[in-house]
One Martini backbone bead per residue (centre of mass of N, CA, C, O) as a GRO file, in nm:
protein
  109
    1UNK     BB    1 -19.565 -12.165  21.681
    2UNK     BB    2 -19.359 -12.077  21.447
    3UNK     BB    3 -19.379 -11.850  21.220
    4UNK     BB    4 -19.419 -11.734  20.909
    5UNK     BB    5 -19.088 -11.698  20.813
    6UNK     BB    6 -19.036 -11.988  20.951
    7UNK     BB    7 -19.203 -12.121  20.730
    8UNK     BB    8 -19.125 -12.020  20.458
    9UNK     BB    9 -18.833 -12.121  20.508
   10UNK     BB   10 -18.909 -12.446  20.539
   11UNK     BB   11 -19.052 -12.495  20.277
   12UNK     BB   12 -18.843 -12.425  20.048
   13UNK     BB   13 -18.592 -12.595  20.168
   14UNK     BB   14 -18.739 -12.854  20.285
   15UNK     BB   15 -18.790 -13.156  20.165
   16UNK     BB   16 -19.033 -13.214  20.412
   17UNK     BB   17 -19.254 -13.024  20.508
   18UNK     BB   18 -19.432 -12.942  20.723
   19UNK     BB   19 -19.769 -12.835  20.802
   20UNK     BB   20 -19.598 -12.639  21.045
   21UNK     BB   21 -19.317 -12.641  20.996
   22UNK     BB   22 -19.013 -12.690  21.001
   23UNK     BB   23 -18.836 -12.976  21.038
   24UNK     BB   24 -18.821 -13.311  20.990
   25UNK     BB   25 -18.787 -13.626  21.027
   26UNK     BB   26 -18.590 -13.913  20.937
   27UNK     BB   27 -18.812 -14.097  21.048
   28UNK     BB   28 -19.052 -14.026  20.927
   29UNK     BB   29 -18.999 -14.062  20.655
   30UNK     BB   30 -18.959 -14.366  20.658
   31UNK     BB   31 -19.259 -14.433  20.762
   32UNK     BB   32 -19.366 -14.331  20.510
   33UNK     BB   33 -19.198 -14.539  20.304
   34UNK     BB   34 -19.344 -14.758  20.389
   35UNK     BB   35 -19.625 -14.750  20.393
   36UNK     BB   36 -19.621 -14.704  20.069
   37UNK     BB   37 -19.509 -14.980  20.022
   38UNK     BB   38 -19.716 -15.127  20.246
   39UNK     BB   39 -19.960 -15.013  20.015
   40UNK     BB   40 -19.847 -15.162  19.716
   41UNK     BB   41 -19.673 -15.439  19.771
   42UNK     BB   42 -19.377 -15.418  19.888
   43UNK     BB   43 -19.105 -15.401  19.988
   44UNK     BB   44 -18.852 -15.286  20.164
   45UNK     BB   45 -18.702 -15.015  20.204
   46UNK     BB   46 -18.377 -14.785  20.202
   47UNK     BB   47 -18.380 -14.473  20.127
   48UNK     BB   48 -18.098 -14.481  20.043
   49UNK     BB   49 -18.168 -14.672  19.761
   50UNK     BB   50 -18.303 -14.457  19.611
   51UNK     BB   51 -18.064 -14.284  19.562
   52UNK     BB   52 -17.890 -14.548  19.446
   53UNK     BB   53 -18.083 -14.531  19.183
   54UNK     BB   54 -18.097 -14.249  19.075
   55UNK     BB   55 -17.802 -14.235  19.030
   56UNK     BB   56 -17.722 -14.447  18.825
   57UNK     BB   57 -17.956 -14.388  18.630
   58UNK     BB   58 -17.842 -14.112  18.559
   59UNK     BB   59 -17.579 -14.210  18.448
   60UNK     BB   60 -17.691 -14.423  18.235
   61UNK     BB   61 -17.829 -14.135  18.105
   62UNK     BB   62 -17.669 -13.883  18.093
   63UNK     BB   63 -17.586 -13.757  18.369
   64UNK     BB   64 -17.370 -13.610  18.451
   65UNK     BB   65 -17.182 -13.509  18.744
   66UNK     BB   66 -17.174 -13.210  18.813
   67UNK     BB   67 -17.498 -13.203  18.851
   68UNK     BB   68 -17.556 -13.510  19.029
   69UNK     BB   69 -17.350 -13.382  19.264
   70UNK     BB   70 -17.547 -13.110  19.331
   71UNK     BB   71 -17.821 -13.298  19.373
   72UNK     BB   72 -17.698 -13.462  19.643
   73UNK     BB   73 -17.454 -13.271  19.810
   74UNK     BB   74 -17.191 -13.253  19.707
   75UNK     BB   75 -16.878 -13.126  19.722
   76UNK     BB   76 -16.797 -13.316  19.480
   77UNK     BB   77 -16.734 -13.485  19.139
   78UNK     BB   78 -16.514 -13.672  19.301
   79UNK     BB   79 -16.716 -13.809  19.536
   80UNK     BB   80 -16.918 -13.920  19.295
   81UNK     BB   81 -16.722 -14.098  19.155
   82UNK     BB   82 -16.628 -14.273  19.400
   83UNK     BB   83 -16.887 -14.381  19.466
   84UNK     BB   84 -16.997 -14.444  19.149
   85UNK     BB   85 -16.735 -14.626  18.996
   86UNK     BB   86 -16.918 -14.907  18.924
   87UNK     BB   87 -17.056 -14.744  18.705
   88UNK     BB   88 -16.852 -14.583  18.542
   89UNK     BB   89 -16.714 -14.881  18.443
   90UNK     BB   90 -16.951 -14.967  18.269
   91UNK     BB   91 -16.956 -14.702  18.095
   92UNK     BB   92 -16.653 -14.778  17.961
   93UNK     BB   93 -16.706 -14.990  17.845
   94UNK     BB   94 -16.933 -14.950  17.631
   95UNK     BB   95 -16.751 -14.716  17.508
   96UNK     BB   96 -16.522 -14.885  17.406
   97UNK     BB   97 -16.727 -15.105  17.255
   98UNK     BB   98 -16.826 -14.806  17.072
   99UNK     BB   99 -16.525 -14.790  16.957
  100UNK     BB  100 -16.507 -15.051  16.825
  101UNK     BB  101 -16.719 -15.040  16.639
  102UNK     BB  102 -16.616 -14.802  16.493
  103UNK     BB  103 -16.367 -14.938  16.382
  104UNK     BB  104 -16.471 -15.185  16.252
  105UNK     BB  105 -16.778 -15.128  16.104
  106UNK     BB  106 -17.039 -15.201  16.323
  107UNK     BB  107 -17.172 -14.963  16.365
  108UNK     BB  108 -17.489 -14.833  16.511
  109UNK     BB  109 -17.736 -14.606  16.419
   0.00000   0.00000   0.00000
């Protein structure tokens, strides 16, 4: 059994902290996402893929780079832009098409 002390540190930092403290194992984690999908009747999906719409999701809504690179805990926000190019070409083009509207004056407010 734990420690009280490394049951409290491994609460505060560890993502999943089981309820006797110490980290969780990344299958565990696994296993109860499956779990919580086929018990809601949804299909399969790799943990992996939450983080890469929520990752999307971020960026296509206004979430700067620099702050959703330390959320991810990415060492730089150099690495977070080259991961998600194709998310941040596509907000490229948008931002193109609304100065391209605003300079025909065809800008919606």
């Amino acid at each position: 059994m734990p420690s009280k002390s490394s049951t409290a540190w491994s609460r505060k930092t560890s993502m999943y902290p089981p309820p006797y403290g110490g980290p969780m194992s990344p299958d565990s984690v696994l296993h109860m996402l499956q779990r919580v999908l086929k018990r809601a009747g949804l299909e399969r999906i790799r943990f992996h893929d939450l983080r890469l719409t929520f990752s999307v999701l971020a960026l296509q809504n206004g979430v700067d780079v620099k702050t959703l690179s330390a959320m991810l805990g990415h060492y730089s926000a150099g690495f977070t832009l080259d991961t998600y190019a194709h998310v941040t070409t596509s907000m490229q083009k948008q931002a193109a098409n609304a100065v391209g509207s605003f300079r025909s004056g065809t800008l919606q407010p």
